[in-house]
C-alpha positions as CSV (number, residue, x, y, z in Angstrom):
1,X,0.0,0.0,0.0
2,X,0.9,3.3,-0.8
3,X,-0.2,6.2,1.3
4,X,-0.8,9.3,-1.0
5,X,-0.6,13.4,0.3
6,X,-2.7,14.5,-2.9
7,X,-4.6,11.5,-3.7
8,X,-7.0,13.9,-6.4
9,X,-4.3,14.2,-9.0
10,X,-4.0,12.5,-12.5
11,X,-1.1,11.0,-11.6
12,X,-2.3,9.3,-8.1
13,X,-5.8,8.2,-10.4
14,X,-3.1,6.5,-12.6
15,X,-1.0,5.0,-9.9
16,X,-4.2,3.1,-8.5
17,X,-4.5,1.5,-11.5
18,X,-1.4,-0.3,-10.5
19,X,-0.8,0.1,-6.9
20,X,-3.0,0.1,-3.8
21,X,-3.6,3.5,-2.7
22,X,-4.8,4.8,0.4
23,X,-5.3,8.5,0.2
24,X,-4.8,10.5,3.4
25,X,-7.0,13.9,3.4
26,X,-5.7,17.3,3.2
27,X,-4.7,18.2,7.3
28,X,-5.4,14.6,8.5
29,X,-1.5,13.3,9.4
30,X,0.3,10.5,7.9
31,X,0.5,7.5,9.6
32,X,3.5,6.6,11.3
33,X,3.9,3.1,10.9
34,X,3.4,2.2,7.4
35,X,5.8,1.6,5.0
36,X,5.4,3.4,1.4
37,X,4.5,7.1,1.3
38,X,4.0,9.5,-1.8
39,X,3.8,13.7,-2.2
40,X,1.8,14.3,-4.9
41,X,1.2,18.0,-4.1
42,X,1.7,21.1,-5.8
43,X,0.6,24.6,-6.4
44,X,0.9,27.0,-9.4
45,X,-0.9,29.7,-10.5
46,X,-1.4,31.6,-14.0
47,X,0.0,34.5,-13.5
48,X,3.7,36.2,-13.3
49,X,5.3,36.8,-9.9
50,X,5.2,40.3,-10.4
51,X,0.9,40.0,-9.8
52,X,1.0,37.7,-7.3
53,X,0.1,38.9,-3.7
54,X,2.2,38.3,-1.0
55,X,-0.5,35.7,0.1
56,X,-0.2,33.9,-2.9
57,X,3.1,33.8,-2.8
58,X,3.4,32.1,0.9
59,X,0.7,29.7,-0.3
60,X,2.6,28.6,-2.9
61,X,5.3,28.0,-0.9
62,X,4.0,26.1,1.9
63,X,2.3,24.0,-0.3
64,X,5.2,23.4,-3.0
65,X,8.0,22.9,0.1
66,X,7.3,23.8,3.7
67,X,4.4,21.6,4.0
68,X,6.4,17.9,1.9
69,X,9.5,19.2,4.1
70,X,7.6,19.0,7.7
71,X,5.7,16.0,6.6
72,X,9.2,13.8,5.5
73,X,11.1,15.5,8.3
74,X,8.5,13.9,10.9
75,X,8.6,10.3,9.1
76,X,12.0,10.2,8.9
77,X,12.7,11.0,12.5
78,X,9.6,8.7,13.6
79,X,9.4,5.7,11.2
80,X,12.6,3.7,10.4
81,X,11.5,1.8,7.5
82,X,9.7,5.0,5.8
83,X,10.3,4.6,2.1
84,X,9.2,8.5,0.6
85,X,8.9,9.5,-2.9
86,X,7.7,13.1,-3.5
87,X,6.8,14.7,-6.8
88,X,8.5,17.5,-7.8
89,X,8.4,19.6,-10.9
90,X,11.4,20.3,-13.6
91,X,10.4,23.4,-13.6
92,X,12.5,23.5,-10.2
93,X,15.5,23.1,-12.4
94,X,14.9,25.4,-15.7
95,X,12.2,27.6,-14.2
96,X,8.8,28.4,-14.9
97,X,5.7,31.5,-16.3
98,X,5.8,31.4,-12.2
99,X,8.9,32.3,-11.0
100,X,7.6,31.3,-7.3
101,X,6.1,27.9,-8.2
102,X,9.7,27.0,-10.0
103,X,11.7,28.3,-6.8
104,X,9.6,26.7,-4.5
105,X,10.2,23.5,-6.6
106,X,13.7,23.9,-6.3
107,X,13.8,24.1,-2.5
108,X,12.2,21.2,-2.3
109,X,14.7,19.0,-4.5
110,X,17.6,20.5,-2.7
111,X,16.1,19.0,0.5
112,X,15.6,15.7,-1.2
113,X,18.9,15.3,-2.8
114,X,20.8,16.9,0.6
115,X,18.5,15.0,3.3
116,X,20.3,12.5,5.8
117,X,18.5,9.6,6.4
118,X,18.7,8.5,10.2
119,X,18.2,4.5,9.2
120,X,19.5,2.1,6.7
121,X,15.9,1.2,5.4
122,X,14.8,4.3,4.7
123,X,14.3,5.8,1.1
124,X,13.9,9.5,0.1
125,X,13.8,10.0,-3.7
126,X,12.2,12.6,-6.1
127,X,10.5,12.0,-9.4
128,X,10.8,15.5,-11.0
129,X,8.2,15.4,-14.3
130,X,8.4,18.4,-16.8
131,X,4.3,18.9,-18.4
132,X,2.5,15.8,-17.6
133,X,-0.4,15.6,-20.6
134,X,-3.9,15.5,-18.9
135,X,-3.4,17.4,-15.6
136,X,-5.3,20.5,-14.4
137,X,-2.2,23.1,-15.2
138,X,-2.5,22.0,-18.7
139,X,-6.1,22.0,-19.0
140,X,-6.5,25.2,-17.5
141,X,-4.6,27.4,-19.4
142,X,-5.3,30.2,-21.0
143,X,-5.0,31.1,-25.0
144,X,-1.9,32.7,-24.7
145,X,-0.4,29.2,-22.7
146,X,-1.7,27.1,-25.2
147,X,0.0,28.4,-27.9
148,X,3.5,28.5,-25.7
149,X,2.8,25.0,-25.2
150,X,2.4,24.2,-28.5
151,X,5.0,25.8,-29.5
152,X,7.0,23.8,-27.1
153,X,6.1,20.6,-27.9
154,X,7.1,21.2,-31.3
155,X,10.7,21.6,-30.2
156,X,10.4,18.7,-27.9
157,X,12.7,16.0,-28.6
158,X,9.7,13.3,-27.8
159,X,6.8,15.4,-29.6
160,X,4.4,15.3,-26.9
161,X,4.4,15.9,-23.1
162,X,4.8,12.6,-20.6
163,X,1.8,10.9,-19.5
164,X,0.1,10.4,-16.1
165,X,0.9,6.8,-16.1
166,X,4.5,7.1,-16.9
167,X,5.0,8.9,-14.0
168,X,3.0,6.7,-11.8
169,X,4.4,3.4,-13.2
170,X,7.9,5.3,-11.8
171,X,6.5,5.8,-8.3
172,X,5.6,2.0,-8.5
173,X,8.4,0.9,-9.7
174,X,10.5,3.6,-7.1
175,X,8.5,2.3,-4.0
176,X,7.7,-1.5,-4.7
177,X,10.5,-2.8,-7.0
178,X,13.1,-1.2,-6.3
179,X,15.3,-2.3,-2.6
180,X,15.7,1.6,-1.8
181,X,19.0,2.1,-3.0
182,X,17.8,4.7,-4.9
183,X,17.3,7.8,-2.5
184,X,18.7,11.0,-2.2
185,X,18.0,11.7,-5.5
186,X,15.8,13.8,-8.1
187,X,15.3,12.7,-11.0
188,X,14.4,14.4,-13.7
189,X,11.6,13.1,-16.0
190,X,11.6,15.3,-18.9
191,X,12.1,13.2,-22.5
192,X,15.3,15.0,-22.8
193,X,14.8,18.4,-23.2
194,X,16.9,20.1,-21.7
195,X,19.2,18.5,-24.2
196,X,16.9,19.6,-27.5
197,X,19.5,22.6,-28.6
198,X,22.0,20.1,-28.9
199,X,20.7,18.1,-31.5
């Protein structure tokens, strides 16, 4: 079983078609005693940094970083056999149309990549996904989005954005396959496009 901090996104809906989920509601605590834990939380809004209130801004923050920090911070020091994967954003590592959505991204992969673990069965590891096709960011944007995203994919080395259930089958494969040797890491999840000038 996995237990799931955002358990209403696209990605999550995909992962249960694969993995047992059990969602854990928005201010109710994580367990403490299971085993498999995912972040699937984020928060980013249409418009530039420079129109965002200082509200906003916090929000964004707490959400994107302070909130997944606390939350892994607690399990760590509480459960030792927590294995922790977190969804970030690449957006954390080229930037974003909001400048505090990316930085708050950011923050939190430098906590996962610089975390120390306080037991030898514990995991901590980052999927970071650029666009994932179907989700409410993507849906929701306006004309002038649109057309930058199309405009991106055209330069995209794959041609389209990755899916829902590539992402999730990584979470599976991240928290149930794999021993937990992987940890401390972020990984990037992006078809290679931060290579596409180069071909």
């Amino acid at each position: 079983m996995i237990f799931v901090r955002g358990a209403g996104s696209e990605v999550v809906k995909s992962l249960e078609r694969i993995s047992e989920v059990v969602a854990i509601p928005r201010g109710a605590p994580m367990p403490a005693a299971e085993r498999r834990y995912l972040f699937c939380v984020g928060r980013i809004l249409q418009k530039n940094i420079r129109f965002q209130t200082d509200e906003e801004i916090a929000e964004t923050f707490f959400v994107n970083t302070v909130q997944v920090i606390r939350e892994c911070d607690w399990l760590i020091k509480n459960n030792p056999d927590a294995r922790i994967c977190v969804v970030g954003s690449d957006a954390g590592f080229k930037g974003s149309f909001d400048a505090v959505y990316a930085a708050a991204k950011a923050g939190l992969h430098n906590y996962i990549d610089n975390k120390r673990l306080e037991h030898p069965h514990q995991q901590l590891v980052c999927i970071a996904p650029s666009m994932i096709d179907g989700t409410k960011s993507i849906k929701n944007r306006n004309a002038d989005g649109k057309k930058a995203l199309d405009d991106r994919l055209r330069q995209h080395p794959k041609g389209r954005m990755v899916t829902t259930m590539e992402v999730a089958k990584l979470i599976h494969f991240l928290l149930c396959i794999d021993e937990g040797f992987i940890s401390g890491v972020t990984i990037r999840m992006n078809g290679g496009e931060h290579c596409r000038n180069r071909y």
